[in-house]
C-alpha positions as CSV (number, residue, x, y, z in Angstrom):
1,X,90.8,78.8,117.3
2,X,87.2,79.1,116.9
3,X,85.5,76.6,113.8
4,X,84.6,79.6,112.3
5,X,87.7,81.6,112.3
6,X,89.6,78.4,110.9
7,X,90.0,77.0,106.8
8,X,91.3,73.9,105.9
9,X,93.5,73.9,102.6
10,X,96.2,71.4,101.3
11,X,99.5,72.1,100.0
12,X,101.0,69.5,97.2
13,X,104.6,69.4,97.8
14,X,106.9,68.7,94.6
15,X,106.9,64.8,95.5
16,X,102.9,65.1,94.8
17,X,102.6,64.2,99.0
18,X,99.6,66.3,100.0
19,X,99.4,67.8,103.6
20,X,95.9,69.1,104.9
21,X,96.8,72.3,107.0
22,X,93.8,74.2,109.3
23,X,94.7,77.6,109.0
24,X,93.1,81.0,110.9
25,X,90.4,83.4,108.7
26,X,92.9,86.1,108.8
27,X,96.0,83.9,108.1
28,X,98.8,85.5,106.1
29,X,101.1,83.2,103.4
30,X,103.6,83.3,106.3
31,X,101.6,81.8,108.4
32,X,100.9,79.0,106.1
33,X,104.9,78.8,105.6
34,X,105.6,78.0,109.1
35,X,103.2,75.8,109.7
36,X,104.4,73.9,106.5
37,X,107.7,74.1,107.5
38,X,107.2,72.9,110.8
39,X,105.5,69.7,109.8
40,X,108.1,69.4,107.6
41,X,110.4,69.7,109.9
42,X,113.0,71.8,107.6
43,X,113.6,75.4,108.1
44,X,115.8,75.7,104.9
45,X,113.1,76.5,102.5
46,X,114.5,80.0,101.4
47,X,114.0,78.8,97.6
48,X,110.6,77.1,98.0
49,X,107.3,79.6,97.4
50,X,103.4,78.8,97.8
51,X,101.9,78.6,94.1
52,X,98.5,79.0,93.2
53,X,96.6,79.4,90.3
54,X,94.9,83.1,89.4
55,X,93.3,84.2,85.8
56,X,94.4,80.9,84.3
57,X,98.1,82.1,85.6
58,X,100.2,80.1,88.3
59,X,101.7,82.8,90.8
60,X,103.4,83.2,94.1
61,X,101.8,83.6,97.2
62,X,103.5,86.8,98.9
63,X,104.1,85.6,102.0
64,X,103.2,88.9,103.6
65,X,99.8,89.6,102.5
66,X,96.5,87.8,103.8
67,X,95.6,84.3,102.1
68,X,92.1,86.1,101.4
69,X,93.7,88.3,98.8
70,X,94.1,85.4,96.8
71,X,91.8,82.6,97.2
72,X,88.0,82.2,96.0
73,X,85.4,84.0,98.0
74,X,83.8,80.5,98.9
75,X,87.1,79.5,101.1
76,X,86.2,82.9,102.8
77,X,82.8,81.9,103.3
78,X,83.8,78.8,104.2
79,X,81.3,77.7,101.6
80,X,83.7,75.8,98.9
81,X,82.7,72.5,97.8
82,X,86.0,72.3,96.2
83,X,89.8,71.4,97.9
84,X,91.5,74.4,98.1
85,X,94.8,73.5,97.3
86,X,98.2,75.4,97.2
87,X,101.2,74.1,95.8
88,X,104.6,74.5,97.2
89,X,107.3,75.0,94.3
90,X,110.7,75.9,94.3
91,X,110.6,80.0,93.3
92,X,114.5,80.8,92.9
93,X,116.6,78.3,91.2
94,X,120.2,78.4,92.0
95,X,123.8,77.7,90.0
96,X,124.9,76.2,92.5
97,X,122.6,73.6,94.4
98,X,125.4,72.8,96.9
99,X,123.8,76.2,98.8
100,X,120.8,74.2,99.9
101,X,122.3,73.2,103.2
102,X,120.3,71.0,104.2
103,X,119.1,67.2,102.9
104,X,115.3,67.6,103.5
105,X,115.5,70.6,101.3
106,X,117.6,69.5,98.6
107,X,115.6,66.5,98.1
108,X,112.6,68.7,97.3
109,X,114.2,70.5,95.6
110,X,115.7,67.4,93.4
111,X,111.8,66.0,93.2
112,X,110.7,69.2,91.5
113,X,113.5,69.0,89.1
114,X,112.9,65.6,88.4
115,X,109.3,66.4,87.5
116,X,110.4,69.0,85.6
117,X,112.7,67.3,83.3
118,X,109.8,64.6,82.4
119,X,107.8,67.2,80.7
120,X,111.1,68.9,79.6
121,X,111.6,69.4,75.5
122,X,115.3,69.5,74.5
123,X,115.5,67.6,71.6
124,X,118.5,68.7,70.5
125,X,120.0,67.0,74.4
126,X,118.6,63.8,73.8
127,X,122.0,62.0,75.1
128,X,121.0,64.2,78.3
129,X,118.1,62.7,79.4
130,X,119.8,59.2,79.3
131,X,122.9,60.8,81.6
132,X,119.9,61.7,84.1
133,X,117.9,58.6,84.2
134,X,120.9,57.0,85.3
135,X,121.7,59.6,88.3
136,X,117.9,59.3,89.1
137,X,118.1,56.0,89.3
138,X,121.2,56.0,91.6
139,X,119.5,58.8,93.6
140,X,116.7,56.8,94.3
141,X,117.6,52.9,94.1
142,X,121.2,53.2,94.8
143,X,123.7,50.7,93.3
144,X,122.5,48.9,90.7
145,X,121.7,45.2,91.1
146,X,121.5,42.6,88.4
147,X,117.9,41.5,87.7
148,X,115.7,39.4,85.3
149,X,113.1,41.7,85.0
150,X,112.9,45.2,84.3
151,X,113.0,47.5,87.9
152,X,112.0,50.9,86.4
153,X,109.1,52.6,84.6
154,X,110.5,54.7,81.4
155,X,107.6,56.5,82.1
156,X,109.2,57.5,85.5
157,X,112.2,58.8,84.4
158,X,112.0,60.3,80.6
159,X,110.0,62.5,78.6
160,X,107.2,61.1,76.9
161,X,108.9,61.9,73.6
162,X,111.7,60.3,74.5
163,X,110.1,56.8,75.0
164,X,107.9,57.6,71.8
165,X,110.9,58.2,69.8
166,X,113.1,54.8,71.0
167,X,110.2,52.4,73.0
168,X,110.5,50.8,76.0
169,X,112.6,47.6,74.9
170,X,115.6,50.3,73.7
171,X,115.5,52.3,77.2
172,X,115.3,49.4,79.7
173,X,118.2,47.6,77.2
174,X,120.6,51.1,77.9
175,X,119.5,52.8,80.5
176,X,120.9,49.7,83.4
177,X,124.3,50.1,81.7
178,X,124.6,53.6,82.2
179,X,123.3,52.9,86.1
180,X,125.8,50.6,86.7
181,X,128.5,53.1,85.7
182,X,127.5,54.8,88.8
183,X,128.0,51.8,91.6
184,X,129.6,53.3,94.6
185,X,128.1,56.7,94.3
186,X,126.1,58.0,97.3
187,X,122.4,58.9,96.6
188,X,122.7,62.3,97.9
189,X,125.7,62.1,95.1
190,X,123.8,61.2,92.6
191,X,121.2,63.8,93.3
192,X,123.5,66.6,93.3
193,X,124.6,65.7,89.9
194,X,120.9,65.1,88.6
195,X,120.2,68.9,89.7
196,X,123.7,70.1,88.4
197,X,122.8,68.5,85.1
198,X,119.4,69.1,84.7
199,X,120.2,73.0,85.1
200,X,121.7,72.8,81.8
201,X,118.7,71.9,80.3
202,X,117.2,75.7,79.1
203,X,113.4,74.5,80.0
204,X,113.7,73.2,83.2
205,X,115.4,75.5,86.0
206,X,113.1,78.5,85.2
207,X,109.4,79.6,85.7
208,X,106.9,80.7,83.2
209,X,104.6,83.6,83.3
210,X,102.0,84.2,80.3
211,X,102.3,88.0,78.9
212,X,100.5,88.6,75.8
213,X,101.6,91.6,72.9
214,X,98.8,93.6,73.1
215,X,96.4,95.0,75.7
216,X,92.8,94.4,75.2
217,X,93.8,91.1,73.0
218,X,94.0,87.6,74.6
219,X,96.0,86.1,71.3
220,X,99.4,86.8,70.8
221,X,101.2,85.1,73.3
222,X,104.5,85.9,74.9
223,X,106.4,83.4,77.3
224,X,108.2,85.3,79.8
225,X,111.2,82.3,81.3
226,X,112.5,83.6,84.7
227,X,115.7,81.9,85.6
228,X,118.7,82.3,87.5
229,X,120.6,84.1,85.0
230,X,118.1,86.4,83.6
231,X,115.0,86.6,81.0
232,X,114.0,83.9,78.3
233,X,111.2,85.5,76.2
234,X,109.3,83.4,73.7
235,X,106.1,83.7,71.7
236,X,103.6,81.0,70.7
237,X,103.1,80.8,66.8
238,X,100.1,78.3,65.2
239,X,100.8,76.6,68.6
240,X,104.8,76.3,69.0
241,X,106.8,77.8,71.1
242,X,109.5,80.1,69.0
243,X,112.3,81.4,71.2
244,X,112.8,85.3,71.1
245,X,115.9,86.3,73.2
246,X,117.5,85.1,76.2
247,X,118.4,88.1,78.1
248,X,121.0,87.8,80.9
249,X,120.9,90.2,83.9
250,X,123.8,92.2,83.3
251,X,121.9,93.2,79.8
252,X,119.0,94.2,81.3
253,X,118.4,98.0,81.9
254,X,115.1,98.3,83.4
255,X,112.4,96.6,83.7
256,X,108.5,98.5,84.6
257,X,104.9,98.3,84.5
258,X,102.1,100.8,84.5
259,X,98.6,99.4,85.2
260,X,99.1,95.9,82.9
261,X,101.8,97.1,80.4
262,X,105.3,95.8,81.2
263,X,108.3,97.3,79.3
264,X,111.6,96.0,79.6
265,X,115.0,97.7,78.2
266,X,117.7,95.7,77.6
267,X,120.8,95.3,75.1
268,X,120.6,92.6,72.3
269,X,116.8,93.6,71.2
270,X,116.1,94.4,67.8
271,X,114.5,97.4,69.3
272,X,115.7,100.1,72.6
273,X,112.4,98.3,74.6
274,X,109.7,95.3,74.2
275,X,106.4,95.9,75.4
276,X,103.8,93.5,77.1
277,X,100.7,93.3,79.3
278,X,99.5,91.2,81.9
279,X,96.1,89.7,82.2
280,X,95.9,91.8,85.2
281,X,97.4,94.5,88.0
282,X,97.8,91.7,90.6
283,X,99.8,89.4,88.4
284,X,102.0,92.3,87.0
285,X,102.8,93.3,90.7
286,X,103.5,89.4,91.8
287,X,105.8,89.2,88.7
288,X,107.4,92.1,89.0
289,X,108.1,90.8,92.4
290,X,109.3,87.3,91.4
291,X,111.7,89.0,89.2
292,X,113.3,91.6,91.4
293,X,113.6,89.1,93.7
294,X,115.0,86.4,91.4
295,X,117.8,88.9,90.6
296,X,118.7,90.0,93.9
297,X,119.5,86.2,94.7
298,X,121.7,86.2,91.6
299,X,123.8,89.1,92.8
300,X,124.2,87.9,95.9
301,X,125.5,84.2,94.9
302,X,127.3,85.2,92.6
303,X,130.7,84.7,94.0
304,X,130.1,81.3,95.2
305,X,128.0,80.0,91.9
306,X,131.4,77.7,90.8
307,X,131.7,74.9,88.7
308,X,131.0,72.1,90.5
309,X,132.9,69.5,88.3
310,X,136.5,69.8,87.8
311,X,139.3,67.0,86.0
312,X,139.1,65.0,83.3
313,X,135.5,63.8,81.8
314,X,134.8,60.5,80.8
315,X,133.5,59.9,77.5
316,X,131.1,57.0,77.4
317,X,129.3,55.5,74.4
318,X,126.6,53.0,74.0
319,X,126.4,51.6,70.9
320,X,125.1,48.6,69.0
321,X,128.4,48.1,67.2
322,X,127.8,51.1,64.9
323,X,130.6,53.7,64.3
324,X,130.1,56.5,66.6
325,X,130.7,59.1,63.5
326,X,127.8,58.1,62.0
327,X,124.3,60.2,62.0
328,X,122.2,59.6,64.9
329,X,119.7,56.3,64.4
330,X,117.0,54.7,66.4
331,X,120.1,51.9,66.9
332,X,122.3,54.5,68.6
333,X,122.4,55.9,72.1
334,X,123.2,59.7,71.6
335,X,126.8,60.3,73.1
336,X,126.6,61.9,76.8
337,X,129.7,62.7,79.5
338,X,129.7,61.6,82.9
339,X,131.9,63.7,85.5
340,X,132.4,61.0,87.8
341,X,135.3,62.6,89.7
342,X,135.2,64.6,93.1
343,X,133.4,67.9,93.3
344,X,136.0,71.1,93.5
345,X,134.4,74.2,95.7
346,X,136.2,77.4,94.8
347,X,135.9,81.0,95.4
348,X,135.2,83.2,98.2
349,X,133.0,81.9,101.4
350,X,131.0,84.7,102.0
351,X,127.0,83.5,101.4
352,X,127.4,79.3,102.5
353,X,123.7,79.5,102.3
354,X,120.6,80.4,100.1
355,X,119.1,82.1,103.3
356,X,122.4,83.9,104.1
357,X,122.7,85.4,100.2
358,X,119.2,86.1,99.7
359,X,119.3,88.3,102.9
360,X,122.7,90.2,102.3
361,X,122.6,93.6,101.0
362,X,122.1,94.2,97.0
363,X,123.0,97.6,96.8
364,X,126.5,96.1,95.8
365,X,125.8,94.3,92.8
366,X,128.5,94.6,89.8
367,X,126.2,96.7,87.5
368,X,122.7,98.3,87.7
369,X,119.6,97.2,87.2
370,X,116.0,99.3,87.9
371,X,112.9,97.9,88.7
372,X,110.2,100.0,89.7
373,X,106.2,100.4,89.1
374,X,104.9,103.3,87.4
375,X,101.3,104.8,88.3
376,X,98.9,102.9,86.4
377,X,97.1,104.8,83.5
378,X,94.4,101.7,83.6
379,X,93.1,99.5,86.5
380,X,92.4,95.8,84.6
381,X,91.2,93.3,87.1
382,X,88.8,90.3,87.1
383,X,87.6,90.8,90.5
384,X,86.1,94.7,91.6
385,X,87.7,93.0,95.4
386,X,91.3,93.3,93.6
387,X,91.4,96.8,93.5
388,X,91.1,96.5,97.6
389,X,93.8,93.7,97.4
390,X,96.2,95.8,95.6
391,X,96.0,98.3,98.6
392,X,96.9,95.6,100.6
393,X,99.6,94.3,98.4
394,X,101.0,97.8,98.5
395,X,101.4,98.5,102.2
396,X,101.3,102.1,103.2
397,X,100.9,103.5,100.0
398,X,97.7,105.3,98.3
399,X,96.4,103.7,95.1
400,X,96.0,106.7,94.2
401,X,99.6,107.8,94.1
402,X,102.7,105.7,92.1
403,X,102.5,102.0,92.9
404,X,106.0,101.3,94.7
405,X,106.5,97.7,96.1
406,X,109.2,98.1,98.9
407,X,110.4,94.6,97.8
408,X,110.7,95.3,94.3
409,X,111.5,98.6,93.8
410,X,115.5,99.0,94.1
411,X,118.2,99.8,92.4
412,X,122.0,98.2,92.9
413,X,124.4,100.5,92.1
């Protein structure tokens, strides 16, 4: 490869290891992929994406479209004095993580999680957080192991609002208890049941995309949460988040956009349709993408998304003496559950793998959802090269005609 057909960029994997990658002028995201995966040495990355930063706005790379549609002009002029940088991210969180079939995967997959639940906010799941520090631990240190100092970082393993709330002293006191509990339980184990648990936390197995209420207005916020299950829409009010509706797939009607404007029809809305925009064309079309995508995977695990704990729970308690019906106090570990016994697997075997499901065919999915993109009345972009890109992004179709993403535009009947 000629020095001046070649680009350097590093991709930040969800463990924060960084790999520097020489990739051609012309390179596409799937190029980027294999090498990636290749170094790696895992070919199981069906739920992992390349993320990068657009318009203030964390996207997807799609993997079929040049890296030049998205990066800065300088890395194209080979002229940046800044590290390009990609990051890879898991894209399509599962039910079920027992469909990452291999270890190498599911141990990024468990690092992004675990970063994820540090900056996670469910106060009213305090107990939670406790219950996962001590499968982290497990995952990571394996039994535990009497000591005279303390062997963990808090900081490492809670959210910072956690350790504000109950200091350091009270966590490294607890937390080795609850560890202990686990002795005997493989790491691998350990980090099935951090990602089972930390799924139920409604902040942390979704991705959030930035929409706004009106078109020509950057206030007004509206936080558009893509998970497995569906839609969590919030808005941000004098700077808090304020939950709006969780829509679940099944509820959803339709879902377009024309030029920035998405409008979304589902049941449970105080209205037939909500209506946002984008900040621009490109990021409608990526997340119109992520989201057809997202639900196709849905329909297609379906059958094998089980409940991976079965038997009796165990109730445990840490307490400082104080009677467990009392009100919650800075003395008092919230109460949590630990499924200890043996996993179950039930239901049908077709799809044993995320590659397998997100393959199969969608056009039998239990009910029907639409997803399509209208011709755009209005062309907002940040770049005047966008309006080439989006050609690009839309193979084989004029920009002059209605904007249909082969991908994205489907309908299961």
């Amino acid at each position: 490869m000629m020095k001046n057909q070649s680009r350097s960029l590093s991709v930040i994997l969800p463990n924060n290891t960084k790999l520097n990658l020489t990739v051609g002028l012309k390179a596409r995201g799937q190029d980027v992929f294999n090498q990636l995966s290749e170094l790696l040495g895992i070919s199981d990355l069906h739920l992992f994406g390349l993320s990068f930063v657009k318009d203030h706005q964390p996207l997807f790379l799609d993997l079929e479209q040049k890296l030049s549609v998205y990066l800065p002009k300088s890395w194209k002029k080979n002229a940046s004095k800044e590290e390009v940088a990609l990051s890879l991210k898991v894209q399509y969180f599962v039910e079920n993580t027992q469909l990452i079939i291999t270890s190498e995967a599911r141990q990024l997959y468990y690092a992004e999680l675990k970063g994820k639940v540090l900056r996670s906010e469910c106060f009213e799941q305090e107990g939670l957080y406790f219950q996962l520090a001590a499968y982290a631990l497990q995952a990571d240190l394996g039994d535990y192991e009497e000591r005279n100092f303390a062997y963990f970082s808090p900081l490492g393993f809670f959210p910072f609002w956690i350790i504000q709330k109950r200091g350091n002293p009270y966590i490294l006191e607890h937390t080795p208890t609850l560890h202990r509990e686990l002795k005997g339980m493989a790491s691998s184990e350990a980090a099935l049941h951090f990602m089972q648990e930390a799924h139920t936390l409604s902040d942390v197995p979704l991705t959030i995309y930035r929409l706004f209420k009106e078109k020509n207005k950057a206030q007004g916020s509206v936080l558009i949460g893509l998970a497995s299950r569906g839609l969590q829409i919030s808005e941000m009010l004098n700077g808090k988040q304020q939950f709006l509706f969780d829509l679940a797939w099944s509820n959803i009607h339709s879902i377009t956009f024309q030029g920035r404007k998405f409008d979304i029809r589902a049941d449970g809305l105080r209205q037939k349709k909500i209506v946002f925009y984008s900040s621009s064309v490109l990021h409608a079309i990526n997340l119109l993408q992520h989201i057809s995508n997202s639900h196709r995977l849905h329909l297609n695990t379906k059958k094998r998304n089980t409940e991976l704990y079965g038997g009796t729970h165990r109730e445990m308690y840490i307490t400082d003496g104080a009677d467990l019906d009392m009100e919650d106090s800075d003395d008092e570990l919230p109460p949590m559950k630990f499924p200890l016994d043996h996993r179950r697997t039930t239901g049908t075997t077709e799809c044993t793998n995320v590659k397998a499901c997100a393959d199969s065919d969608v056009s039998k999915g239990p009910f029907g959802l639409e997803m399509s993109v209208d011709e755009p009345e209005e062309m907002f972009v940040d770049d005047p090269e966008d309006i080439l890109h989006l050609t690009e992004l839309v193979e084989g179709v004029s920009v002059d005609g209605p904007l249909l993403l082969p991908i994205s535009h489907w309908k299961a009947q």
